[in-house]
Residue, then its C-alpha position, 0 to 999 in steps of 0.5 A: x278465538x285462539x282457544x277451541x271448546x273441546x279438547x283431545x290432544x296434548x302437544x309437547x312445545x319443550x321437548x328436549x326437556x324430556x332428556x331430563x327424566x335422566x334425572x330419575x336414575x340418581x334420585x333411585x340410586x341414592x334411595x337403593x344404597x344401603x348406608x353402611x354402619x359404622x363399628x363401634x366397641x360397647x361395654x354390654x349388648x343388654x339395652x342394644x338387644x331391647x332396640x333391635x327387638x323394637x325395630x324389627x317390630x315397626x320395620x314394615x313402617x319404616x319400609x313404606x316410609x322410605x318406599x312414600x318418600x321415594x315415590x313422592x321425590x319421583x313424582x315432584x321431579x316429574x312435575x317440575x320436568x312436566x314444567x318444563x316441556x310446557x305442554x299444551x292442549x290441542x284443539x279437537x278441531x282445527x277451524x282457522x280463524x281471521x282477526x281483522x283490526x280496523x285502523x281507519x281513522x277513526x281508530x286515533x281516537x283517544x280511550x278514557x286510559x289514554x290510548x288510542x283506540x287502535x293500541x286498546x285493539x292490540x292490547x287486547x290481542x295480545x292478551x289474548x295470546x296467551x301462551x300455554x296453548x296450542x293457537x288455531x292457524x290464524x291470519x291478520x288483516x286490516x281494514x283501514x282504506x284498503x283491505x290488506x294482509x299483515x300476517x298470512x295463515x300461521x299458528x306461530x305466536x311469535x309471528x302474530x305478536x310482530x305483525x300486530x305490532x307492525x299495524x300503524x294508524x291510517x287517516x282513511x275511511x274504514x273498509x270493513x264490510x270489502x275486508x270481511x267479503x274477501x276473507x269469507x271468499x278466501x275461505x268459503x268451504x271452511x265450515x269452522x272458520x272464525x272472523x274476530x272484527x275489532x272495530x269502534x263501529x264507525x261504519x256506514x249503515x247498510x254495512x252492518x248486515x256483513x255482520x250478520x254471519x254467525x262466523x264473524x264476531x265483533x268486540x267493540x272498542x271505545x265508547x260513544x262520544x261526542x265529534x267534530x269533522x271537517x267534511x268538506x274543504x274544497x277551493x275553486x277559482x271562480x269564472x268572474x273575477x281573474x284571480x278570485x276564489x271560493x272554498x266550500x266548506x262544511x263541518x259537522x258535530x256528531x253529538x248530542x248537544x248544540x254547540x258554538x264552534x268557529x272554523x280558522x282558515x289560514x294562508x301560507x306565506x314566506x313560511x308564516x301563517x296567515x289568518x285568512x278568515x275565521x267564521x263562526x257556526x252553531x251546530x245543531x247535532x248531526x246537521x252539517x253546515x256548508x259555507x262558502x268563503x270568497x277571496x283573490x289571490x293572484x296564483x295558485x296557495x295552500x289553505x289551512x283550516x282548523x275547526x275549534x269549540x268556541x268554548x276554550x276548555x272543550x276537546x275533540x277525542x279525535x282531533x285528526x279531523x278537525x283540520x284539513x288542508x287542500x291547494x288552489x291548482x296552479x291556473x293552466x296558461x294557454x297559448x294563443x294564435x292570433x290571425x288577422x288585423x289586429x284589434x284593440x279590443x280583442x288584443x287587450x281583452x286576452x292580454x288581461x286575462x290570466x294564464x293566457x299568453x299572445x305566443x303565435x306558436x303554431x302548436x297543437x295545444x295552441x288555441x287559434x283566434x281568428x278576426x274576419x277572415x277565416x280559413x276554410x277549413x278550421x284546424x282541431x282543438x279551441x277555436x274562437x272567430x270574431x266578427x267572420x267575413x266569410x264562410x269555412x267547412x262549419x257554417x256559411x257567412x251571409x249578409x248582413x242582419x237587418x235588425x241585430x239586436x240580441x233578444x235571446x240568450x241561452x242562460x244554461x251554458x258556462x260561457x253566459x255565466x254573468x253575462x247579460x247580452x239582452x238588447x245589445x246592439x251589434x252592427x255589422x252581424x251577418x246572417x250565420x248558417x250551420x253546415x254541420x249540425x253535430x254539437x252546435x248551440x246557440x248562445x244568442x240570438x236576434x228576435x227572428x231567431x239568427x245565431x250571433x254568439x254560438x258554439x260547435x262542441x265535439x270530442x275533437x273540437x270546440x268552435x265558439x263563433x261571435x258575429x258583428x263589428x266590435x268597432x261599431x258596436x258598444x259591446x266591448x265597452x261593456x264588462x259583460x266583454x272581458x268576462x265572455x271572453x274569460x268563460x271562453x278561456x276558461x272552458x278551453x283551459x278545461x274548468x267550467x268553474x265547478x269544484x276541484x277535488x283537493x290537494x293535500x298537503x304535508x302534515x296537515x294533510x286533510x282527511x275529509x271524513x265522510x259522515x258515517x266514519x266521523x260518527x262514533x256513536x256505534x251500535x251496540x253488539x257484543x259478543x266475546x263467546x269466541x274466546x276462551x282462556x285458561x292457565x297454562x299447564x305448567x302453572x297447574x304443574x308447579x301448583x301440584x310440585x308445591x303441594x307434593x312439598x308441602x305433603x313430604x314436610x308434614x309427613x316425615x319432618x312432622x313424623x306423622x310416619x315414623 
């Protein structure tokens, strides 16, 4: 990775050090000076005669002596300015290369010494970055959520180490495979262009052929080990009941063993905890589990759940995914036009449902209710007719039906969610004929096969229709009643009761991991050949000053040359 094969150039990163070969002149002046002999008076020259016949017969020694400890005091101090430049070896061919560290979430999980997976990823890293050579221009990106930059292309060491330091832990899905496509586009006419992948491997399946490019290299971080996830925690209301709800969830083990686990969900209130239910699963290895928990509540909460081995003395490697939390949406109110004589049962069938206000406002958002006389024509937006008496621009209101007994419904449409209108007798029915037949259904109808609840759904409208006289009928005293009228309502608040993708919320804020990113028992795929290192070439310098100083002792101290 920062360190080539072959090697041909040698860059000098200190070279104001090189002023220090100025060094060189003392040291030579000191050796060239001849020591001046001191006069002294002596009785006799017999024995001094003897001494200077035996120094001239070894003076060629002597000469090679001073010339050997001359050279070798150059050649230590040369090592040690050598040292000091701190040179460093050039790559041949300067091939860039690309270090992508994934820091999704399952990176937060902890190694055997204590550290997440992500610090072990830059730990490595920066062993890497060793100083004593030249590093290729290299750029670092991350991989968690979104692909992003940290360091652009550079070969400064010093801006590498900050921007590795700089990449934080995410709770997003991993976005390896997006990562590794940009950055081979970013650097296609490249042909020594090097992708350095550090990941633990949870990544889907079908991304691991993105790895099959012989530029990018993987070194694997973290071990197998066994998981618990949250992969599902969603709330809803539900359509039957004015203030009930129904939360989906569902938890997996990523394993290899059955385990006994309990999920904890909680309730906020006046700033406390409440424990709202506690459910207990077995979970067989890598077989989610879905259940659904019902309650009431009369405005929109927050929901806490915690997912915990039913065995106290077990832990998660990664507990970010054993919680989630996700909010019921406050309900929309809707106002309602009410137009004609009133009537107790529609009057109190809308004043009992929730988030529904009697406003009379006149606006636009406003849903328009009509009993018996019906304009001509219908404004846009929600519309509900009961019991028309005469026709308008959608259908013509004829006579009565003779036998107004509903025989059909149709069981596929939202509003007859929990109805059931079979046999229902409602008097006073009159015969409804469609003029436009752009989004129109019928919801119920009699034995011959005359609409009594129908519909008009448009992109720019949304007319229900339900003919017959409430005060003669018993079906306003039944509870399919207030329930039809609440599946009206819901659908013009825009829920059909299906799941509301959650909110989360503050600390406790909810991954919901998918599967592959909760699954740690990654491939097996190695391969660190795209890294080599060495020592610096100033260790190899002061190793060799050293052993100059070792030679000079024995030679001259030792008197091997005298």
């Amino acid at each position: 990775m920062f360190v080539p094969h072959s090697l041909s150039v040698i860059n000098l990163t200190n070279p104001a050090a090189l002023y220090l070969l100025l060094l060189f002149v003392p040291v030579i002046i000191l050796y060239i000076l001849k020591v001046r002999l001191r006069k002294e008076p002596v009785s006799t020259f017999m024995f001094w005669q003897q001494v200077f016949d035996e120094h001239r017969t070894r003076s060629f020694w002597r000469v090679l002596r001073y010339i050997l400890s001359l050279l070798i005091s150059i050649l230590f101090l040369a090592l040690l300015i050598s040292a000091l430049i701190n040179p460093v070896l050039k790559p041949k061919e300067q091939g860039r290369c690309v270090i992508i560290i994934d820091n999704s979430a399952s990176m937060n999980a902890l190694t055997d010494s204590g550290k997440t997976r992500l610090e072990t990823a830059k730990d490595d890293i920066r062993n890497r970055l060793k100083p004593g050579v030249v590093l290729r221009q290299t750029a670092v990106f991350t991989a968690g959520g979104q692909p992003s930059v940290i360091v652009p292309f550079t070969a400064r060491r010093s801006n590498l180490l900050r921007g590795i330091k700089s990449v934080e832990p995410s709770n997003q899905n991993t976005a390896l495979a997006q990562t590794i496509q940009n950055v081979q586009r970013l650097t296609a006419p490249e042909e020594n262009m090097s992708v350095i992948v550090y990941t633990d491997g949870c990544i889907p399946p079908d991304d691991w052929n993105t790895f099959g490019n012989k530029n990018v290299h993987y070194v694997p971080v973290g071990k197998s080990v066994d998981n618990l996830a949250i992969t599902k925690f969603q709330p809803r209301w539900t359509l039957n009941d004015a203030a009930g709800y129904e939360i989906l969830a569902e938890v997996v083990h990523f394993g290899t063993e059955t385990v006994d686990v309990r999920l904890e969900i909680e309730t906020e209130t006046n700033g406390k905890r409440q424990t709202v239910d506690v459910i207990p699963f077995t979970l067989e290895p890598d077989t989610p589990q879905t259940k659904m928990i019902h309650g009431t509540s009369p405005q929109e909460k927050t929901f806490y759940a915690a997912l915990k081995y039913g065995d106290k003395t077990k832990t998660d490697v990664l507990p970010f995914d054993n919680s989630a939390a996700a909010s019921l949406p406050p309900r929309k109110t809707l106002s309602v036009d009410y137009y004609g004589i009133d009537n107790f049962f529609v009057l109190n069938a809308l004043r009992s449902l929730p988030n529904v206000e009697l406003t009379n406002s006149n606006t636009k958002d406003a849903v328009a209710v009509f009993f018996q006389k019906v304009p001509e024509e219908l404004p846009q937006g929600n519309v509900l007719i009961i019991d028309p008496q005469n026709s308008c621009d959608l259908f013509i209101a004829g006579e009565p039906l003779e036998s107004p007994v509903i025989a059909a419904e149709n069981t596929e449409s939202p509003l007859i969610n929990f109805v059931r209108l079979t046999n229902v007798l409602v008097p006073g029915a009159k015969q409804i004929q469609p003029v436009q037949k752009n989004g129109f259904t019928v919801l119920a109808e009699t034995l011959d096969g005359s609409p009594v609840y129908m519909q008009w759904k448009t992109p720019e409208q949304n007319v229900i229709v339900l003919t017959g006289n409430l005060n003669q009928s018993d079906l306003p005293l039944r509870t399919a009643f207030p329930i039809m009228a609440a599946n009206v309502f819901h659908q013009f608040g825009g829920s059909g009761g299906g799941i509301i993708e959650h909110q989360c919320i503050g600390a406790d804020e909810s991954n919901l991991r998918s599967a592959p990113e909760s699954f740690y028992q990654q491939p097996v795929l190695t391969d660190d050949n795209f890294c080599q290192s060495s020592r610096p070439v100033w260790f190899y310098l002061i190793f060799a000053a050293v052993l100059l100083t070792t030679a000079d002792w024995f030679l001259f101290n030792r008197r091997w040359i005298d």
